[in-house]
Structure formats: C-alpha cells, structure tokens
GUBA-195810 format. One record per residue (C-alpha): residue number from 1; z, x, y; residue in one letter. Coordinates in Angstrom, 2 decimals, decimal comma. Layout:
<sites>
(site NUM; (Z; X; Y); "a")
...
</sites>
This chain:
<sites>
(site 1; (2,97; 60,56; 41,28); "x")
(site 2; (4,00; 57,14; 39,94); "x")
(site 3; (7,55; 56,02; 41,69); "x")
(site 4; (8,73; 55,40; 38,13); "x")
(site 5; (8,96; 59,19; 37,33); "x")
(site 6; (12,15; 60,59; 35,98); "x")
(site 7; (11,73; 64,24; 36,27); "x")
(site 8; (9,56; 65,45; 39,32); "x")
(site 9; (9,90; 69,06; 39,16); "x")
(site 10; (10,42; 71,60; 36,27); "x")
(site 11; (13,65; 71,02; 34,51); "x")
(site 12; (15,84; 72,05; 31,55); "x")
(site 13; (16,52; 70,44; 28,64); "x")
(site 14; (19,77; 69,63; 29,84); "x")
(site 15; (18,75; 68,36; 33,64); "x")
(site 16; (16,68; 66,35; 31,94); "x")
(site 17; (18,88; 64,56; 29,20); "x")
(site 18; (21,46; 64,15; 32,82); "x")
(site 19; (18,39; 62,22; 34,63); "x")
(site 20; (17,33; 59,89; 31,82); "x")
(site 21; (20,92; 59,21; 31,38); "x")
(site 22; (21,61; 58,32; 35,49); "x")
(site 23; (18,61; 56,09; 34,96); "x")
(site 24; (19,21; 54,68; 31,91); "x")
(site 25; (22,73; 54,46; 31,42); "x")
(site 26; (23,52; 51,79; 29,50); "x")
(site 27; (19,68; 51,69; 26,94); "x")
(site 28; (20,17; 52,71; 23,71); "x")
(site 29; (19,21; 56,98; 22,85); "x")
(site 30; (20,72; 56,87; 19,36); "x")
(site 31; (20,91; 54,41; 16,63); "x")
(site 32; (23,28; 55,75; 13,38); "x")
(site 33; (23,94; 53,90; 10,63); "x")
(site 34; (24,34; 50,32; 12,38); "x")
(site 35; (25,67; 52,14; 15,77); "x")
(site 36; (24,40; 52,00; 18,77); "x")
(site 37; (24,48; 55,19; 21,14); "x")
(site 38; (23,20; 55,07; 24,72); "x")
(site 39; (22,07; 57,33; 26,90); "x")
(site 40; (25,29; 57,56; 28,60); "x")
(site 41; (27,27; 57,84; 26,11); "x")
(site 42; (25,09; 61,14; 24,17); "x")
(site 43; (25,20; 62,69; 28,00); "x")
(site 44; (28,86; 62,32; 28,27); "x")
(site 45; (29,46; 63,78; 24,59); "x")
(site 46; (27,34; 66,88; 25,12); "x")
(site 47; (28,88; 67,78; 28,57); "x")
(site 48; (31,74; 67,78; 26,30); "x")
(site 49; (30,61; 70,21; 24,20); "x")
(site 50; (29,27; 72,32; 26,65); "x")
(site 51; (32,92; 72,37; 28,73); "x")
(site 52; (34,29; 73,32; 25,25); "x")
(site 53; (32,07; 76,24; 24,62); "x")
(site 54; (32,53; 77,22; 28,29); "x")
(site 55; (36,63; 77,47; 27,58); "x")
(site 56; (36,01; 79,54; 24,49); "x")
(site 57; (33,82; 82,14; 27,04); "x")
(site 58; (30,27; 80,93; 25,61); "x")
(site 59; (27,93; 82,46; 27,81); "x")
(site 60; (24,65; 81,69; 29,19); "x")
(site 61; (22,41; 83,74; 26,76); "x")
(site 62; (24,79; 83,23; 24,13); "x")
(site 63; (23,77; 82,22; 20,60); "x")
(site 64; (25,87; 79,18; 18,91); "x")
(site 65; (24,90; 78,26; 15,37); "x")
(site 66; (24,92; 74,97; 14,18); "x")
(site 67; (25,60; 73,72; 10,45); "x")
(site 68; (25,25; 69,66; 10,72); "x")
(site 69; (23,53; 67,46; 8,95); "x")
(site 70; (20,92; 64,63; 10,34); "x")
(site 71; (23,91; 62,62; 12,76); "x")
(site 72; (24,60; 62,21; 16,25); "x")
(site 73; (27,03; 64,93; 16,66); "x")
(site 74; (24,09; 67,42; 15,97); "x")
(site 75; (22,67; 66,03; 18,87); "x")
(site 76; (25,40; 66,34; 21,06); "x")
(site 77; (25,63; 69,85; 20,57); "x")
(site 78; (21,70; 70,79; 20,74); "x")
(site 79; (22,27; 69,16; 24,25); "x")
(site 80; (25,73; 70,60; 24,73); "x")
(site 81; (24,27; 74,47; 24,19); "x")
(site 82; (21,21; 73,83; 26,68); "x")
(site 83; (23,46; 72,55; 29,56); "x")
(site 84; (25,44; 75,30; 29,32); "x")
(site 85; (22,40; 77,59; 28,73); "x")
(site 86; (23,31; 78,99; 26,07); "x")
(site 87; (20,92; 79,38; 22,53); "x")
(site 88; (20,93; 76,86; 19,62); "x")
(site 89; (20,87; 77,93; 16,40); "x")
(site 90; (20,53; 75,58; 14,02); "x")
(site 91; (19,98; 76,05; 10,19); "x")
(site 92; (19,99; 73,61; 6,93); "x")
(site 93; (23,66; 72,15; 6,25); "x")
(site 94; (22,64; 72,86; 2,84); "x")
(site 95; (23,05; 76,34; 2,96); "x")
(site 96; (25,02; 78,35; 1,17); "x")
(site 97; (27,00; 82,05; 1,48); "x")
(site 98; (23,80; 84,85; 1,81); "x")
(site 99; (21,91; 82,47; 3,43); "x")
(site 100; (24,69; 81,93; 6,35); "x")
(site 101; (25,46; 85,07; 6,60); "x")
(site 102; (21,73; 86,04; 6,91); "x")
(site 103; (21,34; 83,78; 9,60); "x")
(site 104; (24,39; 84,23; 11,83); "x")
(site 105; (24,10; 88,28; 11,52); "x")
(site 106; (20,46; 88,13; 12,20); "x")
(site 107; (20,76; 85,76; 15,18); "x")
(site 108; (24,40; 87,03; 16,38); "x")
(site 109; (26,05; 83,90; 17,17); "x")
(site 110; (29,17; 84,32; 18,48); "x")
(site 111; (29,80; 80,58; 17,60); "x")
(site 112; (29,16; 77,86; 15,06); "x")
(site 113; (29,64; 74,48; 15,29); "x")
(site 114; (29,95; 72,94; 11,89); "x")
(site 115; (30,70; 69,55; 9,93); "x")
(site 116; (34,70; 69,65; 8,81); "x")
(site 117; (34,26; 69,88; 5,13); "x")
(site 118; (32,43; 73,29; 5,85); "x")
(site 119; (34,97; 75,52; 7,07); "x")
(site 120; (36,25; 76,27; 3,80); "x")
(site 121; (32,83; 77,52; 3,19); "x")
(site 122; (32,49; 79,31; 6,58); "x")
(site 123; (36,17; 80,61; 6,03); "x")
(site 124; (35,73; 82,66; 2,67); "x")
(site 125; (32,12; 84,55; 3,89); "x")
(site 126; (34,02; 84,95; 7,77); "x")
(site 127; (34,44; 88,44; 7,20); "x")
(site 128; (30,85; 89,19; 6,60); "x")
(site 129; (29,83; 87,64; 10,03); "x")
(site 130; (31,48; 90,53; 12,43); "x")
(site 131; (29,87; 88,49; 15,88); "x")
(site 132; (31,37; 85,52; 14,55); "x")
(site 133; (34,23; 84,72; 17,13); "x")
(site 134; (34,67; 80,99; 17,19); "x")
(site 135; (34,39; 78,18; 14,29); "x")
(site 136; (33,65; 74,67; 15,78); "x")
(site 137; (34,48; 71,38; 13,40); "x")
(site 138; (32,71; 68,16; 14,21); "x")
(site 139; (35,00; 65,62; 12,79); "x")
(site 140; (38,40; 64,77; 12,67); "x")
(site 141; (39,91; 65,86; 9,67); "x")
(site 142; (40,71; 62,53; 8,55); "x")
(site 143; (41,10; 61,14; 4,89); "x")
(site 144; (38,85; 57,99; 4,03); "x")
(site 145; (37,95; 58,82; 0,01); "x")
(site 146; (40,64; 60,03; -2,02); "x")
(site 147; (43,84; 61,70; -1,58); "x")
(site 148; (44,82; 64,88; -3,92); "x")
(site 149; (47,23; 62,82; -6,08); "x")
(site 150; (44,12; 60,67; -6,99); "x")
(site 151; (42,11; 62,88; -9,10); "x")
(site 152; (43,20; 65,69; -11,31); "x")
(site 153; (40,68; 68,56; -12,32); "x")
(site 154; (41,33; 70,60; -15,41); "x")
(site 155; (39,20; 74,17; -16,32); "x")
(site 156; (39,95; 76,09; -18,84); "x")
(site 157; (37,71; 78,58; -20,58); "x")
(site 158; (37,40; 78,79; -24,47); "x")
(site 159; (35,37; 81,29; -26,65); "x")
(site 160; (31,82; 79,84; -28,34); "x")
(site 161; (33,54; 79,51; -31,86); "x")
(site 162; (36,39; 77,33; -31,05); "x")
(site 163; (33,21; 74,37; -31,29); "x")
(site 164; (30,85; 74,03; -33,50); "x")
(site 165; (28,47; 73,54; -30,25); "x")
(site 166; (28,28; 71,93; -27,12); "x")
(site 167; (27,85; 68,39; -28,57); "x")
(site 168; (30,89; 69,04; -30,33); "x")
(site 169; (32,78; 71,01; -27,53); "x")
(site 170; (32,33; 67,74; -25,07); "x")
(site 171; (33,09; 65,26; -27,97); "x")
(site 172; (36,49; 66,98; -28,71); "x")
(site 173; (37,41; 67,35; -24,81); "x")
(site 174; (36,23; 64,04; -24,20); "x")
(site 175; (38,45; 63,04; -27,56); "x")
(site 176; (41,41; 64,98; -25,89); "x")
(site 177; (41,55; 63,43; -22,47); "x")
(site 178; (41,18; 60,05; -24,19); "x")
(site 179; (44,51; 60,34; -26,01); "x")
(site 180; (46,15; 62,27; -23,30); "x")
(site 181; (44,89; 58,68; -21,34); "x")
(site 182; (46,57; 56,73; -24,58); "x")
(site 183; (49,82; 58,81; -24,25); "x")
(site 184; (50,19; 57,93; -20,17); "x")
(site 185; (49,89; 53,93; -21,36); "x")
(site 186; (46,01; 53,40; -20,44); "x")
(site 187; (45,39; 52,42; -24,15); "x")
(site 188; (42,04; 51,21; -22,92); "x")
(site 189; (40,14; 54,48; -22,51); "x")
(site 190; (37,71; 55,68; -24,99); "x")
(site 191; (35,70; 58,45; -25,33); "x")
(site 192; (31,89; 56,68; -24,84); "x")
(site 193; (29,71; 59,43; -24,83); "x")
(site 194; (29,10; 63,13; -23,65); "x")
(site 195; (30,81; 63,55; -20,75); "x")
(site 196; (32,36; 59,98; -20,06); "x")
(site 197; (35,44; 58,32; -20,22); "x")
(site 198; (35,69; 54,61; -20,02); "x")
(site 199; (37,89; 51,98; -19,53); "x")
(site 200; (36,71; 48,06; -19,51); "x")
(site 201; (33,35; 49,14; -18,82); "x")
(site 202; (34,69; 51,49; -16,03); "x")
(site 203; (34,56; 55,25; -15,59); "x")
(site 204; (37,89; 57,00; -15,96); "x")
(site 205; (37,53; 60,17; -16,03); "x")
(site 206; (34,34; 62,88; -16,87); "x")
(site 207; (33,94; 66,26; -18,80); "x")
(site 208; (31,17; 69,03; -17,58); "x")
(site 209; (30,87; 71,54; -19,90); "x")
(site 210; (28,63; 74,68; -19,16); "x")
(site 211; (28,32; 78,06; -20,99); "x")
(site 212; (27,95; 81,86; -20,40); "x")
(site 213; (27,46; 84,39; -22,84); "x")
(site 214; (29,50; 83,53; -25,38); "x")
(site 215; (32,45; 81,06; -24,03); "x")
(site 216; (32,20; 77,41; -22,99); "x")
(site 217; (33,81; 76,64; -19,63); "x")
(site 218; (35,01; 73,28; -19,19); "x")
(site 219; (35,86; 71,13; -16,49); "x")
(site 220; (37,02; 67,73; -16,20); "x")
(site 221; (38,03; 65,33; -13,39); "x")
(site 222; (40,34; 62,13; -14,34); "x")
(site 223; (40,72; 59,66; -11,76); "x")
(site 224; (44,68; 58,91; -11,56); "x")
(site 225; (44,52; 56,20; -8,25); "x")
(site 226; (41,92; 53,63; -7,05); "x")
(site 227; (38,82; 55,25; -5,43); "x")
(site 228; (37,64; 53,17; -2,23); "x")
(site 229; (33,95; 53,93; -2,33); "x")
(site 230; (33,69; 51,74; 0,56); "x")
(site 231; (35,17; 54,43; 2,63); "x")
(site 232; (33,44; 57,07; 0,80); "x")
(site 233; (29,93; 55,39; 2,21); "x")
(site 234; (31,25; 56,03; 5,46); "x")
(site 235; (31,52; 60,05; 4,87); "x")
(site 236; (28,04; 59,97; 3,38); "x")
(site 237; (25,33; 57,10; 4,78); "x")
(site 238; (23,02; 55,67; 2,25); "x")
(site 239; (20,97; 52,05; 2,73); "x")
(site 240; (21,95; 49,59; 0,84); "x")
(site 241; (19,54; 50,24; -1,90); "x")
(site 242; (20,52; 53,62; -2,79); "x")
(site 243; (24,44; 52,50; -2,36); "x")
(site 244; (23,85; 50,42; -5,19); "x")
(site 245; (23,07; 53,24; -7,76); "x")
(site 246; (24,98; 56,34; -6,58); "x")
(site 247; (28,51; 55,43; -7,86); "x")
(site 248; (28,50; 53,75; -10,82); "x")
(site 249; (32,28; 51,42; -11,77); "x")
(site 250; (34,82; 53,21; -11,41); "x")
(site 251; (38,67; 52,65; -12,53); "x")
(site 252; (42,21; 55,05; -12,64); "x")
(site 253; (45,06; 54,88; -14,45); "x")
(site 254; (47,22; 53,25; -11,90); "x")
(site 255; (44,88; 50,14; -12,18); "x")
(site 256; (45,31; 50,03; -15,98); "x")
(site 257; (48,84; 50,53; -16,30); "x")
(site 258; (50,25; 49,43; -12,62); "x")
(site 259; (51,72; 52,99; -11,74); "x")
(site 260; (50,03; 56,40; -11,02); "x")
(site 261; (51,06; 58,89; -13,02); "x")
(site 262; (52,08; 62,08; -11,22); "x")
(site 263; (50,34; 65,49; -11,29); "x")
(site 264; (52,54; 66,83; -13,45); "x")
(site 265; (52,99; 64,46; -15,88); "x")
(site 266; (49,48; 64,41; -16,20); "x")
(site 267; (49,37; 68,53; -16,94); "x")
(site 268; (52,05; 68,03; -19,48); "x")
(site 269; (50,38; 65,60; -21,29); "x")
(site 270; (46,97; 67,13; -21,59); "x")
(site 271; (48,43; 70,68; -22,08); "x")
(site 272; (50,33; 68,87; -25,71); "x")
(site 273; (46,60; 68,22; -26,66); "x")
(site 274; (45,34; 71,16; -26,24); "x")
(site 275; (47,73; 72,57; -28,34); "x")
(site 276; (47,97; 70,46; -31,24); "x")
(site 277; (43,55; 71,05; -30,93); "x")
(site 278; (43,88; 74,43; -30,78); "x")
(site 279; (47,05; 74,94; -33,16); "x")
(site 280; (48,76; 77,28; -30,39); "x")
(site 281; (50,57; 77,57; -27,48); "x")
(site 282; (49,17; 77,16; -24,22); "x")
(site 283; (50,54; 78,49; -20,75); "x")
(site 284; (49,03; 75,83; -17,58); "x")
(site 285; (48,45; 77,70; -14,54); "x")
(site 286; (50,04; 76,64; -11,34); "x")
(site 287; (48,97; 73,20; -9,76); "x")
(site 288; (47,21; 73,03; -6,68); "x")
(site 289; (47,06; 70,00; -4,64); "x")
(site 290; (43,66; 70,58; -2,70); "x")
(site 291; (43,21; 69,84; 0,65); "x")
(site 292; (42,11; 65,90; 1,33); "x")
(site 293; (38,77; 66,50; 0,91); "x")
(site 294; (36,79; 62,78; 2,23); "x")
(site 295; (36,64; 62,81; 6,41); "x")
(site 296; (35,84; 60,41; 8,62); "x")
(site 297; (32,36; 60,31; 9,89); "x")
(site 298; (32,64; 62,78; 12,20); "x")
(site 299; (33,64; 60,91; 16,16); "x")
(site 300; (34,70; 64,51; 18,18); "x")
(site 301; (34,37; 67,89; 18,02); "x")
(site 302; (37,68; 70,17; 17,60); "x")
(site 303; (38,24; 73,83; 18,21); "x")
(site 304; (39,81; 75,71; 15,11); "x")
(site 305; (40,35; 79,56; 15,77); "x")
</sites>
C-alpha cells in the first residue's frame, strides 16, 4: 500500500471526512459563492452538528431529515448525522406540505434540520408529523432584504361583476394604487401596464390578480422604503449573468418623496379608493407586520424547540 494512503482500513463516512481533514487541514473542501471552505473548517462545523444532535438525544440509528438547499451547511449536516451515526434524510427544499409530511412520517425522523425561512412552513403541517421532536434552523435569523415597514401587501376579494374582466380588474387596481401613490406625495407613479406601477422608469409597486369561480382575488405589494438587492443576492446566489435580469429597477415612496409613509397611513389611503371605486364603505382588516422575512446566508445552525 502506497505511504500516501489516507484511510487504511474500513471506515465511516465520518472517520473518513476526520482523516482527510488531519491531513489536509488547511486545502480547500468547499468553494461557495466566492468562499473558500477547507477541510478543517467543514470537519469542525459538522462535529458541531453532530454534538448538537447528541444534546437533543439523537441516537445512533436515528433518522434526521434535512430540508436545505445546494450550500455548505447541507454538507455540514450530511457529515454531522454520519459521525454521530445517525440516518440522513434528505429531500428537495422545494417541497411543499403532503410531500413533507409524506416523507418525515414515512422515514420517522425524529429531527429536521432546515433553512430559517422554512420553519414557518414546517410549523403549520407540525402536527401532522407525530415523530417529529426537534426543528433545526440553519441560519441566523438575520435581516439583509427588507424590513416589514418596507413593503405593504393588500388582498381583498371582489365578486366577477364588479370588472368588466381581468384586463379591466388589473387596470382599475393598478389605477387605484396609482392615486393612492398621488395622495401620499409620489406624484410620479403611473399605472404602465397590467400589473405594474412605475415611477421614473422604476417599479413601485405590482398587482397579481387571479380568479376562482366567480370572484377575482387580488393582491398587491407597494414598496414603501429602499430595497437593497445587494443584500438580497446574498440570501439567494446567482452569477453575475443571471443577477443582471432577476430584479428589474426598483424604487419606494420614501425615495420619491424623502419620508416613508407609515403602515397605516398607507391602509387609510388605499381603503378611501376603494371606496369612492366601489361607491361603499369598506371595513380594513387588522394589519400585520410579518416577520423580517430576508436572512443572512445561513453561517450556524440554531436549535428552536
């Protein structure tokens, strides 16, 4: 045998990730989105994950699910689960609430380890997952996109024969928010085309409008504060050629008129439209300032019960 070998006797997949690493320390296992990850460094992250799953009472034998996406934390916890001996099961991040459930009832996980901006997800189909013990997030909950005072969303839901049809339902939404715009100052916006809201060549805000049976169902999103996209690109990782064409100019009110207009001023003014377009009253339901919703690319991995 060649003195060069690494591993000279059957090994798991967690010996040997600990042997390449003593040997190779400081050469580079992992390159993300212009970072560099060696050796060392993915060994020392996924005998942190396996010490975490070992405080929770993760067993050898165990099953622990994993919902990540293509970065290095996914690889940390592959590793993580076969150092502790314990099972990985991994499934598409794209998955949705049957599909989930499918998967962690079939395969009993009494874990899962999944990207932050999942757990809402995770959280409303919990109940149907009765093995399910612990929820994992890789990623530190922190804000980089947008904060909730920085977009608005409106839905409401109207019957078919308040429009003439959908051409005219988005024309007369999009007509709304643009003087709802005019009456917070931002005397710039105008209604371009289905669905958009400009301002100096900018997007300012957007109208989706979808249909069952026989009502419309409306949404819109206005954009009330500056949007760093820059930060956004570091949530979601795209080369420089896709960056280019995935967001298209944005702009908010606060750039066009030098303040941000609050939540509720924003409701009040929209909610006058609606009524002088609809020639009634209208009662706006609560407000509900979401959770941030843009993290961090996710850095650690933190327990939430």
């Amino acid at each position: 045998m060649s003195n060069n070998s690494i591993i000279t006797e059957p090994a798991t997949l967690g010996q040997i990730l600990e042997q390449v690493a003593h040997k190779y320390k400081r050469k580079e296992a992992i390159l993300f989105g212009g970072r560099t990850i060696t050796y060392g460094e993915l060994d020392k992250n996924a005998n942190r994950v396996a010490n975490g799953l070992r405080k929770l009472g993760i067993e050898p034998g165990d099953r622990v699910a994993m919902m990540l996406p293509n970065i290095p934390e996914f690889i940390y916890t592959f590793y993580g689960i076969q150092k502790l001996g314990a099972t990985a099961v991994p499934f598409n991040a794209m998955y949705k609430g049957r599909e989930i459930v499918h998967i962690m009832n079939n395969s009993g996980a009494r874990a899962i380890v999944a990207l932050a901006n999942f757990i809402n997800l995770i959280n409303e189909i919990r109940d149907e997952m009765p093995a399910l013990e612990h929820v994992i997030m890789a990623g530190e909950r922190t804000l980089v996109f947008v904060s909730p005072e920085s977009t608005v969303n409106v839905q409401f839901v109207v019957d078919k024969s308040s429009f003439g049809d959908g051409d005219a339902a988005f024309r007369t939404v999009g007509e709304m928010l643009e003087q709802t715009f005019h009456d917070l100052g931002a005397t710039d916006a105008w209604y371009k085309h289905r669905g958009s809201i400009r301002a100096k060549g900018r997007k300012l805000a957007t109208v989706l409008v979808s249909e069952i049976e026989n009502l419309y169902i409306v949404n819109t999103v206005s954009f009330l504060g500056p949007l760093k996209t820059e930060d956004f690109f570091r949530v979601i990782w795209v080369t420089p050629e896709v960056k280019d064409k995935v967001v298209e100019p944005m702009t908010s009110v606060e750039e066009l008129i030098g303040r941000r207009p609050s939540l509720e001023e924003f409701r009040d003014a929209f909610v006058r439209r609606l009524e002088e377009r609809f020639g009634s009253s209208v009662e706006p339901g609560d407000l509900k300032r979401d959770e941030l919703f843009g993290y961090e690319k996710t850095r650690a991995l933190a327990y939430r019960k």
